[in-house]
C-alpha positions in Angstrom: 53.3 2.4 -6.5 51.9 5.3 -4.6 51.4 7.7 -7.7 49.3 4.6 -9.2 47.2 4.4 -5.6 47.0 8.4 -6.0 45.8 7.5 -9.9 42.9 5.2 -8.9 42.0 7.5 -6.1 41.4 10.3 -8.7 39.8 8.1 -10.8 37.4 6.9 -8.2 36.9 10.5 -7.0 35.9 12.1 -10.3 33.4 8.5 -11.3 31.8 9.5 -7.7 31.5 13.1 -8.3 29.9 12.2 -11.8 27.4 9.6 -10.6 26.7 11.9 -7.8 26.2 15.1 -10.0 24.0 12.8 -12.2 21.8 11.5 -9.7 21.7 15.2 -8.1 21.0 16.6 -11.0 17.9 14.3 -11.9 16.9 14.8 -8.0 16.9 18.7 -8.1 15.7 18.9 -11.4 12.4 16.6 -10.2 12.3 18.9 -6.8 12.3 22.0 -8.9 9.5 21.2 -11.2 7.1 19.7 -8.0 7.8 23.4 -6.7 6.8 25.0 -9.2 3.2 26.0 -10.5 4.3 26.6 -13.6 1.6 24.6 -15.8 3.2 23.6 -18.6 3.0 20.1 -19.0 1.5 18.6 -22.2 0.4 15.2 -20.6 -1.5 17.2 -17.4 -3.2 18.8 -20.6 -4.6 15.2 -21.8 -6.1 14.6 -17.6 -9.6 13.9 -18.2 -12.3 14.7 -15.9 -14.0 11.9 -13.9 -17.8 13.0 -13.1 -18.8 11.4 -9.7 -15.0 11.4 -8.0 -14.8 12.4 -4.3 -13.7 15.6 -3.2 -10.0 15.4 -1.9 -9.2 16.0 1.4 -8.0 19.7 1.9 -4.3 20.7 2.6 -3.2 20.2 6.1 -5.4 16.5 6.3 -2.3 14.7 5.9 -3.1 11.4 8.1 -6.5 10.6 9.6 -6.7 11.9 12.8 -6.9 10.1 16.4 -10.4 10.8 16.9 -11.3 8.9 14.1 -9.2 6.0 15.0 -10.8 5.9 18.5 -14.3 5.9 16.7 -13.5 3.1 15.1 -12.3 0.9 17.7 -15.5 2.4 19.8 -17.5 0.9 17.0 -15.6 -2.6 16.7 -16.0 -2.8 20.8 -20.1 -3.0 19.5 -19.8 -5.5 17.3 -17.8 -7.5 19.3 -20.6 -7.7 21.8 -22.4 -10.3 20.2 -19.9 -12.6 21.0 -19.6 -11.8 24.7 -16.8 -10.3 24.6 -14.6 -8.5 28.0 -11.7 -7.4 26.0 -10.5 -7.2 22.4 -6.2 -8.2 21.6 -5.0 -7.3 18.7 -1.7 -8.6 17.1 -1.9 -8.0 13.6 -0.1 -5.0 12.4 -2.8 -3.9 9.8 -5.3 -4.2 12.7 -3.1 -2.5 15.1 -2.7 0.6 12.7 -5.9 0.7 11.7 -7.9 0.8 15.0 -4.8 2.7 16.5 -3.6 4.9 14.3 -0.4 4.5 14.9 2.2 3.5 12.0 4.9 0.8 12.9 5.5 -2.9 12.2 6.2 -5.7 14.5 8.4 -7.6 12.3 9.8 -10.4 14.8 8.8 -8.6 17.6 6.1 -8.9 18.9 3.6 -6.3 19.8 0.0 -6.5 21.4 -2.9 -4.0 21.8 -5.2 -4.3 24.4 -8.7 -2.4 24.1 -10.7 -3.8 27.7 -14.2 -3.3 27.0 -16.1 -1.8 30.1 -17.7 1.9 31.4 -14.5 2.2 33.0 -12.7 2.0 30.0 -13.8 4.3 27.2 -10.5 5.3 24.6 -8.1 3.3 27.0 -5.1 1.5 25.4 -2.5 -0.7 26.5 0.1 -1.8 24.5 2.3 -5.1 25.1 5.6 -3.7 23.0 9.6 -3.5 22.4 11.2 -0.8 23.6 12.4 0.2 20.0 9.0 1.7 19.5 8.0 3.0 22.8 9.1 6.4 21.4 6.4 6.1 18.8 3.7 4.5 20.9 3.8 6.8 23.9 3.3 9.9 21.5 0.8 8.9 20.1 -2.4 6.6 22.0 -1.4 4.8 24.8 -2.8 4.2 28.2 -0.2 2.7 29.6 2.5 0.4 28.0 4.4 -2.6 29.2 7.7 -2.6 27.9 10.1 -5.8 27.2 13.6 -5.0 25.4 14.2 -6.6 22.6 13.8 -10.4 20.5 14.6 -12.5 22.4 14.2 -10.8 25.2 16.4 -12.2 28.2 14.9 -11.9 31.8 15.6 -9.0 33.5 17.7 -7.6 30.7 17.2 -4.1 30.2 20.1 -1.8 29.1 18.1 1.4 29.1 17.3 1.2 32.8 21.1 0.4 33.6 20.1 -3.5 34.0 21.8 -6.0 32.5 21.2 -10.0 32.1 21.6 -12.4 29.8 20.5 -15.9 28.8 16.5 -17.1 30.5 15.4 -16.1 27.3 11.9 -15.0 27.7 8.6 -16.1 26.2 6.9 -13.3 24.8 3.6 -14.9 24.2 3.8 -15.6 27.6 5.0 -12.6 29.3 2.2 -10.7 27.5 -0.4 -13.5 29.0 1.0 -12.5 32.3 0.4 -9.1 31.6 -3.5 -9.8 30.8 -4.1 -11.5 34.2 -2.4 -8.6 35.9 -5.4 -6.2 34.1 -7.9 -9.0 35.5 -8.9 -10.7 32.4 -8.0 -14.2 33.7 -11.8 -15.3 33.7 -12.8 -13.0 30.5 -13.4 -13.4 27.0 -10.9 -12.0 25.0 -11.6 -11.4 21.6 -8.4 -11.9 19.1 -7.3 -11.0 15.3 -4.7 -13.9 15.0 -5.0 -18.0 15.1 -3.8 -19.4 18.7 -1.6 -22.2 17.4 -1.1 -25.5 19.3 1.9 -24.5 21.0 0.2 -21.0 21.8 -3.2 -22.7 22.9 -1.9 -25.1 25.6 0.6 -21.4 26.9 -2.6 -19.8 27.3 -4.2 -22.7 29.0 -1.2 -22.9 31.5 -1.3 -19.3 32.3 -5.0 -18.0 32.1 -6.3 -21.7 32.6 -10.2 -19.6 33.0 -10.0 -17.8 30.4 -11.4 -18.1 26.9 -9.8 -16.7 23.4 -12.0 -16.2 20.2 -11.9 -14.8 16.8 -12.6 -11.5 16.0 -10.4 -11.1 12.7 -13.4 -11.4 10.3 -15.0 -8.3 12.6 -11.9 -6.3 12.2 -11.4 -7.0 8.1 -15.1 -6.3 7.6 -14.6 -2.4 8.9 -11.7 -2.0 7.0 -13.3 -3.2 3.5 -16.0 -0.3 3.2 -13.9 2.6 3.2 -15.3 5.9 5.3 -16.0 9.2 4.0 -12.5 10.3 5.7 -10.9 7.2 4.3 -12.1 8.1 0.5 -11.4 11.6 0.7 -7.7 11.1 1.3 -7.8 9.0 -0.8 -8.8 11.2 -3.4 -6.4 13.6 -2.5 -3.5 10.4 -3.1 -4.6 10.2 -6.2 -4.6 13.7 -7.4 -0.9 13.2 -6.7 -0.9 10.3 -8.8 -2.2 12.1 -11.9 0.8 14.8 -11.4 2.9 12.0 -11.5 1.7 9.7 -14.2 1.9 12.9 -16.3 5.6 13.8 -15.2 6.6 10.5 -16.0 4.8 10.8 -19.5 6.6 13.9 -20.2 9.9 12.7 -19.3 10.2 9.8 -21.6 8.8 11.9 -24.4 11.6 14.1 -23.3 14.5 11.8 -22.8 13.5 9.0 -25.5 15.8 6.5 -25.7 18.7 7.9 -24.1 16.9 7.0 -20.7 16.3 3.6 -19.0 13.4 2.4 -16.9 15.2 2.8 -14.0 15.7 6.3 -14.3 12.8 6.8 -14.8 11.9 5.6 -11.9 13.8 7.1 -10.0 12.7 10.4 -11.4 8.9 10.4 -11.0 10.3 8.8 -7.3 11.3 12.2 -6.6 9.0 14.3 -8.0 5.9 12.6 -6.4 8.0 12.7 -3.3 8.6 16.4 -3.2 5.2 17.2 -5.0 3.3 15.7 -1.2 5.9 16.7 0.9 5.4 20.3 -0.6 1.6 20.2 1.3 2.5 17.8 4.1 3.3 19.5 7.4 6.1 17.4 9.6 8.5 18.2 11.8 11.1 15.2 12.0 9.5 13.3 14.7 7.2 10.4 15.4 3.6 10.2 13.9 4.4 13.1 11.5 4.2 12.4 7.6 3.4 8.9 8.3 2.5 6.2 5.7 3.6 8.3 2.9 5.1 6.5 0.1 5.7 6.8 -3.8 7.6 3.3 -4.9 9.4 3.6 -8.5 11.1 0.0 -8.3 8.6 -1.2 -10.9 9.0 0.9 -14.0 10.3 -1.8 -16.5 10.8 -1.7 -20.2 10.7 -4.4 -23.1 10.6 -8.1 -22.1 10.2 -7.4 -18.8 6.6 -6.0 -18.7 5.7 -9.8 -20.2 5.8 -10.8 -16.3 3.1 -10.4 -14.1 5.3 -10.7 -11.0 8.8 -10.7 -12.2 12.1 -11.1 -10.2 14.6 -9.9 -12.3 16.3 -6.2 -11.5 15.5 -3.5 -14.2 17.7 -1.5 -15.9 17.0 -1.8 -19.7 17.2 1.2 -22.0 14.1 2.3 -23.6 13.8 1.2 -27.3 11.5 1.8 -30.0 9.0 -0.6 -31.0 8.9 -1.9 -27.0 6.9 -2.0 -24.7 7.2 0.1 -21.3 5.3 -0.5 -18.0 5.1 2.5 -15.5 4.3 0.8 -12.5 4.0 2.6 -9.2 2.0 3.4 -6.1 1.6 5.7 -4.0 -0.1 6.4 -0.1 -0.3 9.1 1.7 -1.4 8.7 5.3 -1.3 5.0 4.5 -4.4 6.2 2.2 -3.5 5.5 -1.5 -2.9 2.4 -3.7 -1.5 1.2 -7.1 -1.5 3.7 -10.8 0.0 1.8 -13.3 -0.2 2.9 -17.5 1.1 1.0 -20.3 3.0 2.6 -23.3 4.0 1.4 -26.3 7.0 3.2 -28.2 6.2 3.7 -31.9 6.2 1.7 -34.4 3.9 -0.1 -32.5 3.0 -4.1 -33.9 -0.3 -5.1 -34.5 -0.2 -8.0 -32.2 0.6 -5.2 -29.3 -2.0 -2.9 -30.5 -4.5 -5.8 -30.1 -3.4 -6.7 -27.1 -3.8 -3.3 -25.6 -7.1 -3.1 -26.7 -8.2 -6.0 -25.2 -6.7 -5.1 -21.6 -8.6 -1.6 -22.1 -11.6 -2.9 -23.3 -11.6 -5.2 -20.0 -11.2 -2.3 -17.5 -14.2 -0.5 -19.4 -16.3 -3.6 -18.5 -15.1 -3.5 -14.9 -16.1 -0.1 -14.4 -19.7 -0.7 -15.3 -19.4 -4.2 -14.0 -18.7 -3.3 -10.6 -22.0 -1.5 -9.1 -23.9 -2.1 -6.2 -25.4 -6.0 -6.4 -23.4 -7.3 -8.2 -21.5 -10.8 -7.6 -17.6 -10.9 -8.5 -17.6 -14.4 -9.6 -20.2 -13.0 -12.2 -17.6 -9.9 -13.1 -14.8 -11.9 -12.8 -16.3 -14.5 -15.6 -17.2 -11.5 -17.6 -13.5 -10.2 -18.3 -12.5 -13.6 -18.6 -14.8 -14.1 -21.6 -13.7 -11.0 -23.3 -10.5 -12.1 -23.2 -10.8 -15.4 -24.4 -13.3 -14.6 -27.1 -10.1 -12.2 -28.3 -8.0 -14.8 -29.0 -5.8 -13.9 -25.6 -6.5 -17.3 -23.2 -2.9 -17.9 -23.2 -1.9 -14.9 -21.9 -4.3 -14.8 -18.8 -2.1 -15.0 -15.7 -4.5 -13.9 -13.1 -8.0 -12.1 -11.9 -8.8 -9.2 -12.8 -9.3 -7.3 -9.9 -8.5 -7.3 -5.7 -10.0 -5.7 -3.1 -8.1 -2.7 -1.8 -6.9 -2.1 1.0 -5.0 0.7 3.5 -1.8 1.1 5.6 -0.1 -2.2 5.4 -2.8 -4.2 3.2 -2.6 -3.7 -0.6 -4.8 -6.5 -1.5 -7.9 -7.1 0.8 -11.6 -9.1 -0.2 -13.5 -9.4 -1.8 -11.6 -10.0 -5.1 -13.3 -9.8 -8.7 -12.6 -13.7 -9.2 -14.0 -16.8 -10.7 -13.9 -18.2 -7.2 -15.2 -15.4 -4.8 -19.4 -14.9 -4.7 -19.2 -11.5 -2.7 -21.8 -9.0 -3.3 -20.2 -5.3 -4.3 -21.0 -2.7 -1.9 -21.1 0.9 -2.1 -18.1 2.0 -0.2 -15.6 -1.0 -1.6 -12.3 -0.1 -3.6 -11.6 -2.5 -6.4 -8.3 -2.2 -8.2 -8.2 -2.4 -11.9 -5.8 -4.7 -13.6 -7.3 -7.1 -16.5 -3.8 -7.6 -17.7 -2.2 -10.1 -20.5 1.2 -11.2 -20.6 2.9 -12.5 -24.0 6.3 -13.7 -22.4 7.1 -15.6 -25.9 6.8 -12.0 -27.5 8.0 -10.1 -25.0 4.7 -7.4 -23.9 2.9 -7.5 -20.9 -0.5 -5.0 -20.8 -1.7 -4.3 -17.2 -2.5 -0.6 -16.5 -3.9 -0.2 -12.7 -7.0 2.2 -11.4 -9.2 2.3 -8.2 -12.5 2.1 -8.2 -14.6 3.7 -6.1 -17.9 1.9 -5.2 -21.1 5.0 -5.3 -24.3 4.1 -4.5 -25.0 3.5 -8.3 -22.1 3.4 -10.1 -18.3 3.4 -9.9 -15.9 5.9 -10.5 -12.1 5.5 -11.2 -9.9 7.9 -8.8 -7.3 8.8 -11.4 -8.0 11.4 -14.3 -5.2 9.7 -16.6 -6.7 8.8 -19.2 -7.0 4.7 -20.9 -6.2 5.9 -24.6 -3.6 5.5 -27.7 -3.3 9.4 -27.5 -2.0 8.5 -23.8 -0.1 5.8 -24.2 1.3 5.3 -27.8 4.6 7.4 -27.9 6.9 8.4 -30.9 10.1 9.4 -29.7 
């Protein structure tokens, strides 16, 4: 009995020491080559220039800075003004990182930011918060802070002062009403970013019975959808990543063929777009340093899989010839980034794919010069639509074409190119790019993914991967 326990032991050893040397192996190898300046890649070779793209943000600009938080938050306390507002409370995460600067999410508990508006109160910030983040909060922007423990929250209960007490579970909503009328807003107008409920209307009635909430949201989402100069610059600087990547993922199929799945891939242009920022980004291990950086890979898929626009199946299928492959990923850094996806398909390619392809590429062609200054999105939206039905492709249109996007926590913002949104494009708006088709009876879905960048004139895309059959039509 013990020599077969001291069997299976060896047996389990040695699978871990493969799997581990495996997944090392892939993991140094991607480390090594996002070191290296060695420019030997045939795909960066095929990088096309884009004429009009932004200068990138220079080495060392790895976040945007607190000063240009504050700015912003000095420039939504103007337009507040019009609706007599004393005080603006925040409660949205995307709002709260965006006029703060600082990264965290509230999950279920709850957080506040209070920004009083007065002479008296120029760059002040108070934050309503769990203790779990008031590590990242206090080293960052913060007036002062009012701490409770953690959801729910019992009165009096607080383990890191030595005090402990349990059950009279607190209302948070509540506590951080309380808090308000301490700071003397009980007669002011309070300008908010979330929807008071029923429940929450007639708590803030009990306990600030003089005071008056209203909507500010639509203030907040309209800075946020024309990007600023420091905004697109980083960008820019995102996206040069992404073209590094896009390229070492090109490479590496052409390299490993058929021996690889999508997974691995993933997880290989995971690591090298991972080392290949942190290379340039300066940190040192503690809070607000190499925030909002992220480079997903869970998306790569191969064959029937790419037929989904939002699947929910896991992926681990081998690549084959003759299939398609979707390399689907994104990528922020400083919460400044977005989605970069490209389509292959693996020699011999079908006819039916190729036109499929085509189509999809012909329709993010029309959305770059569709999407200019004055125009409506319906009006684009209706455009690719056409295109794609004229083709013969109606029954593979799954969605719009195009969303708004966003930064930190929001992917998808307004306006959207769709049939049912009349916004006017502005210079300064990011569209993304994603006319895509989806043949599920087949098995092919075609939905590669840009940025567009609004110019006074024109748009630009923010990748320099290229939308071509040299690109994207691989014989392994």
């Amino acid at each position: 009995m013990q020599k077969k326990v001291r069997d299976m032991t060896l047996k389990r050893r040695e699978f871990i020491r493969n799997l581990a040397t495996g997944l090392a192996a892939t993991g140094a190898a991607a480390s090594k080559l996002a070191c290296s300046t060695v420019a030997d890649s045939p795909s960066e070779a095929l990088l096309v220039d884009r004429p009009g793209q932004p200068e990138p943000a220079p080495i060392g600009y790895d976040r945007l800075p607190l000063d240009w938080h504050q700015a912003r938050t000095r420039e939504l306390k103007k337009r507040v003004e019009e609706r007599d507002v004393d005080a603006i409370l925040l409660g949205q995460d995307q709002n709260m990182v965006y006029f703060s600067g600082c990264f965290r999410r509230s999950g279920e508990r709850s957080t506040w930011l209070l920004f009083p508006i007065g002479e008296t109160e120029t760059d002040t910030a108070y934050w309503y918060a769990p203790s779990i983040d008031r590590d990242l909060i206090s080293s960052w922007w913060s007036t002062e802070m009012e701490n409770y423990f953690c959801y729910p929250h019992a009165e009096g209960g607080f383990p890191y002062r030595g005090e402990l007490a349990r059950g009279n579970r607190v209302d948070l909503f509540e506590w951080m009403l309380q808090g308000l009328g301490k700071r003397g807003l009980g007669d002011k107008t309070i300008g908010i970013d979330f929807e008071l409920s029923a429940s929450r209307r007639q708590t803030a009635e009990s306990v600030l019975p003089e005071a008056r909430f209203v909507e500010i949201g639509d203030l907040c989402l309209d800075m946020q959808i024309k990007k600023t100069p420091e905004e697109i610059a980083l960008t820019q600087r995102a996206y040069r990543y992404f073209d590094k990547v896009h390229a070492f993922a090109r490479d590496y199929i052409l390299e490993r063929g058929t021996e690889a799945t999508d997974f691995e891939v993933g997880q290989a242009l995971q690591a090298y777009g991972l080392d290949l920022m942190l290379n340039d980004v300066e940190r040192d291990g503690r809070p607000n340093s190499a925030v909002g950086m992220e480079v997903t890979s869970h998306y790569v898929r191969a064959g029937v899989s790419t037929a989904f626009p939002h699947p929910n199946q896991f992926f681990y299928t081998r690549i084959q010839k003759g299939q398609p492959l979707y390399v689907n990923t994104d990528i922020k850094l400083g919460g400044m980034g977005g989605e970069g996806y490209r389509n292959y398909l693996i020699e011999p390619v079908a006819p039916y794919q190729e036109k499929m392809w085509q189509v999809v590429m012909d329709c993010a062609e029309i959305l770059r010069e569709e999407i200019v200054p004055g125009k409506v999105c319906s009006e684009i939206a209706y455009k690719v639509h056409d295109y794609q039905i004229k083709n013969g492709m109606a029954d593979y249109i799954y969605h719009r074409p195009s969303h708004g996007q966003g930064q930190f926590y929001s992917g998808h913002q307004p306006p959207f190119i769709a049939l049912g949104d009349d916004s006017i494009v502005e210079p300064g708006m990011m569209f993304s790019v994603e006319p895509g088709l989806y043949d599920e009876e087949r098995g092919i879905g075609v939905n590669p993914s840009d940025i567009l960048l609004v110019l006074e004139d024109r748009s630009v895309f923010m990748t320099r991967v290229p939308f071509s059959k040299e690109w994207s039509f691989l014989t392994l």
